[in-house]
N, C-alpha and C positions, 0 to 999 in steps of 0.2 A: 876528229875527222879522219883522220888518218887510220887509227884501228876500224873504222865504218867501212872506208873505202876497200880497205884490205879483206874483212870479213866479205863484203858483199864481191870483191872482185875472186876472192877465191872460188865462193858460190856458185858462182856465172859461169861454169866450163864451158860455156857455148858460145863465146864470145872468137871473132872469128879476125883474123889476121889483119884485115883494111882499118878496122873498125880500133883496134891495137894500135895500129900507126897515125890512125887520127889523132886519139887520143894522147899518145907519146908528143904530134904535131902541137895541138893543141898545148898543152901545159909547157910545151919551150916557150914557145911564142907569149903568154902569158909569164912567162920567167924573167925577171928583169936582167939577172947576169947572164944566164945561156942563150939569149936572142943574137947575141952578139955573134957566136960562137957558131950556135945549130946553123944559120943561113948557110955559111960557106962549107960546113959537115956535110948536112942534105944535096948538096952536089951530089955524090959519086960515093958507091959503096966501100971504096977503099977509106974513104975519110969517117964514114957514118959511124963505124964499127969501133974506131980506138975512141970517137968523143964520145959514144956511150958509154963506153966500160971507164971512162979515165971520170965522168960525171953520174956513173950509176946510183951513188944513195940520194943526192940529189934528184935524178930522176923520177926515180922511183916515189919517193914523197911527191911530187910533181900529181905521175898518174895517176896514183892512191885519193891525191885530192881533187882531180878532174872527173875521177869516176864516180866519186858519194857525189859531188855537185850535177854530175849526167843522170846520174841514177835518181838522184830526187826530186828532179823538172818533172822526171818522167810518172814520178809517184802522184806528186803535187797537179799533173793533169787530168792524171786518171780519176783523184778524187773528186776534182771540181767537175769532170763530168757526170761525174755517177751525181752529182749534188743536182745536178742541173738536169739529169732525165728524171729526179725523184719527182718533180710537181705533177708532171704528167700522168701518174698513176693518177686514177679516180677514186678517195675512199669514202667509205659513208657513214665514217667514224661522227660521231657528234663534239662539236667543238665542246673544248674544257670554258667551264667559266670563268671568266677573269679574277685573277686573284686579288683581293678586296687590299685597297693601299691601308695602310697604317698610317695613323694620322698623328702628326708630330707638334708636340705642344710645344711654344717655344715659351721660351724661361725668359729671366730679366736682361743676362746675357747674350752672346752671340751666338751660342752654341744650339743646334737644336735636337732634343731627343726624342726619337720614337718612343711614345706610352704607347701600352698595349690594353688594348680595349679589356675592359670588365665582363666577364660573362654576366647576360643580361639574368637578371632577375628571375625568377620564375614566376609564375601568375599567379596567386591564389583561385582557386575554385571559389565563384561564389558561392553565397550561400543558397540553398534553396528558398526562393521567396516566399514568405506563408502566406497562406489563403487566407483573405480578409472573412470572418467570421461575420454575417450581416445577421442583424439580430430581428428576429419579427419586430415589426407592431403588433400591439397588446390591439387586436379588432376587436371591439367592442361588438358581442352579436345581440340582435334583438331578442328578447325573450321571446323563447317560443309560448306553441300554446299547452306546453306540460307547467311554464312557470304558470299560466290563468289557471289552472285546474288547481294546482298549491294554493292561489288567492281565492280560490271561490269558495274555499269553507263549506266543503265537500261533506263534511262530518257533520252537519248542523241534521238532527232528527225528525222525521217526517211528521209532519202537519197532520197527517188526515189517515186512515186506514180503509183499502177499498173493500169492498163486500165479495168482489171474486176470488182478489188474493187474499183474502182470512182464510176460504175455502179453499182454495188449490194448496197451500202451505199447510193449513190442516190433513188435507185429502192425499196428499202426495206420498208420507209416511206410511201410509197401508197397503199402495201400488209396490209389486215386486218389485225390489232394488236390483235384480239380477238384468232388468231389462233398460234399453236406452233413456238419456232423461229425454229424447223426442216423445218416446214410446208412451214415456210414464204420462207427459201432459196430454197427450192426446186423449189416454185414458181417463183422465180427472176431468178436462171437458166434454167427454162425449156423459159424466155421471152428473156435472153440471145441467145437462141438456135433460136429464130425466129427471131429476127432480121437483119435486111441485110448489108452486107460486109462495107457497105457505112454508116451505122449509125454505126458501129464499128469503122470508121475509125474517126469517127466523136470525139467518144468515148479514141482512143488512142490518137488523138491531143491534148485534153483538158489534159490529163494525161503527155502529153509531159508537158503543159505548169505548171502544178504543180508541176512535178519535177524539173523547175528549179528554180523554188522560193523554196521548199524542201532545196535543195541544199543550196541555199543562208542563210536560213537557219541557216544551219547545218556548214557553215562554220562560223558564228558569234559564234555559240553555242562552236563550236571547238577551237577558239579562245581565247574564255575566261577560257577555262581549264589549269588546269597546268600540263603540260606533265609527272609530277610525277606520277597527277591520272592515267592519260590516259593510260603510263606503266603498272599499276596494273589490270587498269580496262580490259588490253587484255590478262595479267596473270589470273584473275578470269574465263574471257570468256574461256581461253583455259581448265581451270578445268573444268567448265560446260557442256563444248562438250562431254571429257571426261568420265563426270559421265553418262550424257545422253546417250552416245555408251555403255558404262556396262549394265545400267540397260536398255536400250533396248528404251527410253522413244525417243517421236517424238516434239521437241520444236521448237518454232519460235528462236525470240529476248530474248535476246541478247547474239547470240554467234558468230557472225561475226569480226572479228578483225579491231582495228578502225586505218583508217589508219590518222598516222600524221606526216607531211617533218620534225618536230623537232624533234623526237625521232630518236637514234640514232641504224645505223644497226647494228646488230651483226658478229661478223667475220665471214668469209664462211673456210669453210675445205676444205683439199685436195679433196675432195670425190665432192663436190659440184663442184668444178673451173671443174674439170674432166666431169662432168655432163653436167654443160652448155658448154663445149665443144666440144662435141659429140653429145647431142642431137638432132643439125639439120642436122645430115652431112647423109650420105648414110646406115650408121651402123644401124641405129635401124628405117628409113624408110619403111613406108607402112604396118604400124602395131599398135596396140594399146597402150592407154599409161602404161598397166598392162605391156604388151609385153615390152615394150622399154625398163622401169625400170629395167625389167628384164637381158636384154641383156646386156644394159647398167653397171647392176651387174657385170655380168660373165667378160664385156670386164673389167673391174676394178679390179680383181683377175688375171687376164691373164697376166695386166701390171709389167715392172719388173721396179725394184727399182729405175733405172737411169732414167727413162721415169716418175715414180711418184715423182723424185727429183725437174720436173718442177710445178709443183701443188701446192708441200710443200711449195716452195719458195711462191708462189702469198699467200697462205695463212698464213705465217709466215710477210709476209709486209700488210696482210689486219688485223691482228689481231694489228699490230704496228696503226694504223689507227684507229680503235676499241678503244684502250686506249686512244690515244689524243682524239678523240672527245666525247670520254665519259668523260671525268675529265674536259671538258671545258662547258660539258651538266648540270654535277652535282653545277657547280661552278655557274652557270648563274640561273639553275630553284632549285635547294636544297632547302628544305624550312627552 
């Protein structure tokens, strides 16, 4: 304290004579031995002078220690001021976040110690999820009608040879080949148109005589089929017709039904026995076959029930018929 007070009072040259004697004042007064003494000294300067100098190191330690304790109020104010205009300032500092406490596990003892958190884990990335693979249904598509053209036994050999085409197929080979095949048949029927009754006739004989080897043919070809195909192949032909009348289309071969003694008939209905019954008789005579069909309707609505009981019966013993020779058809060709 005392090298403090000395350092800063040497410092201080501007310290001014009153202010001196306060202080000398002060630290007697504060002095337990020299109180006694300084009262009756401070009278009169004759006295002042020898109790200084007869108590100067005393003194002086005195003022040395009066000064660091004046001098540091004086520190100790200025700071608590300056502490006390700081809130004043406005700043736009953003507050710091609170620092996260430490969490203290406590043990089997009294004691308790701060554990220091685990650094957490890191994430795994998942994985990328695979895309569910949906697998079609197996759609069963209708057979078109390229599959009826494979059933209908397309290859089966012509029946019959016509009398214009022997000639156009003949006639054709001698028309310039350089020229269109419009061109060429045009040519072959305008040489059809000139020729005489009698080279036609000449013409349909040869035609006769090819369709009966045609024919011969066609029944060996017939022959070797198995009436199973031949069954399908006039189920497909019947689609074909079919489709051709919808969509409007104009086709040759093959939609003619093939006819074969093995295959077996199908029952007739009441409606049918009724039909070829009346067909040739007076009832629907001298009219067409649109007309007749027609007639033939109405008279079939007209009939009463006792009268269509004979009908029923023929078709009730033709369909008896129908089963046996079909189960003895399927038994013999079945494959």
């Amino acid at each position: 304290m005392l090298a403090v007070g000395r350092s800063r009072l040497a410092a201080s040259s501007g310290l001014s004579l009153p202010k001196l004697s306060a202080l000398v004042a002060r630290a007697i007064v504060r002095s337990g031995p020299l109180s006694s003494g300084a009262a009756n000294a401070l009278n009169s300067q004759a006295t002042f002078a020898p109790f200084v100098k007869a108590n100067l190191p005393l003194l002086t330690n005195l003022v040395l220690r009066e000064y660091a304790t004046a001098v540091k109020k004086t520190t100790t104010k200025k700071t608590t001021a300056t502490k006390k205009k700081a809130p004043a300032k406005k700043t736009t500092t953003k507050k710091k976040p609170a620092a996260k406490r430490r969490t203290v596990a406590k043990k089997s003892g009294t004691r308790r110690t701060a554990t220091k958190k685990k650094p957490a884990a890191k994430k795994k990335k998942a994985a990328p999820k695979k895309k569910k693979v949906v697998k079609k249904k197996n759609v069963v598509k209708k057979p078109g009608i390229q599959v009826q053209y494979d059933k209908a036994l397309g290859n089966a050999p012509p029946k019959k040879t016509n009398t214009y085409n022997l000639f156009f197929m003949e006639t054709l080979s001698s028309i310039d080949p350089t020229l269109k095949v419009a061109e060429r048949a045009k040519k072959v029927a305008e040489k059809w148109r000139t020729i005489t009754d009698a080279e036609k006739k000449t013409w349909s004989d040869r035609a006769a005589e090819e369709t009966i080897k045609k024919k011969a043919q066609y029944a060996q070809w017939l022959a070797k089929q198995n009436p199973f195909d031949i069954e399908a192949a006039n189920n497909a032909r019947r689609s074909i017709r079919g489709y051709r009348e919808k969509k409007g289309i104009k086709g040759s071969r093959p939609t003619s039904k093939i006819k074969d003694d093995r295959l077996v008939k199908r029952p007739r209905t009441a409606w049918i026995f009724f039909m070829q019954d009346k067909y040739h008789t007076g009832l629907v005579e001298n009219v067409g076959p649109k007309e007749k069909m027609a007639k033939l309707a109405e008279a079939w609505k007209a009939t009463t029930a006792t009268e269509k009981k004979k009908y029923e019966d023929l078709s009730a013993k033709d369909t008896i018929r129908y089963k046996t020779e079909r189960a003895e058809f399927l038994k013999k060709y079945q494959h």
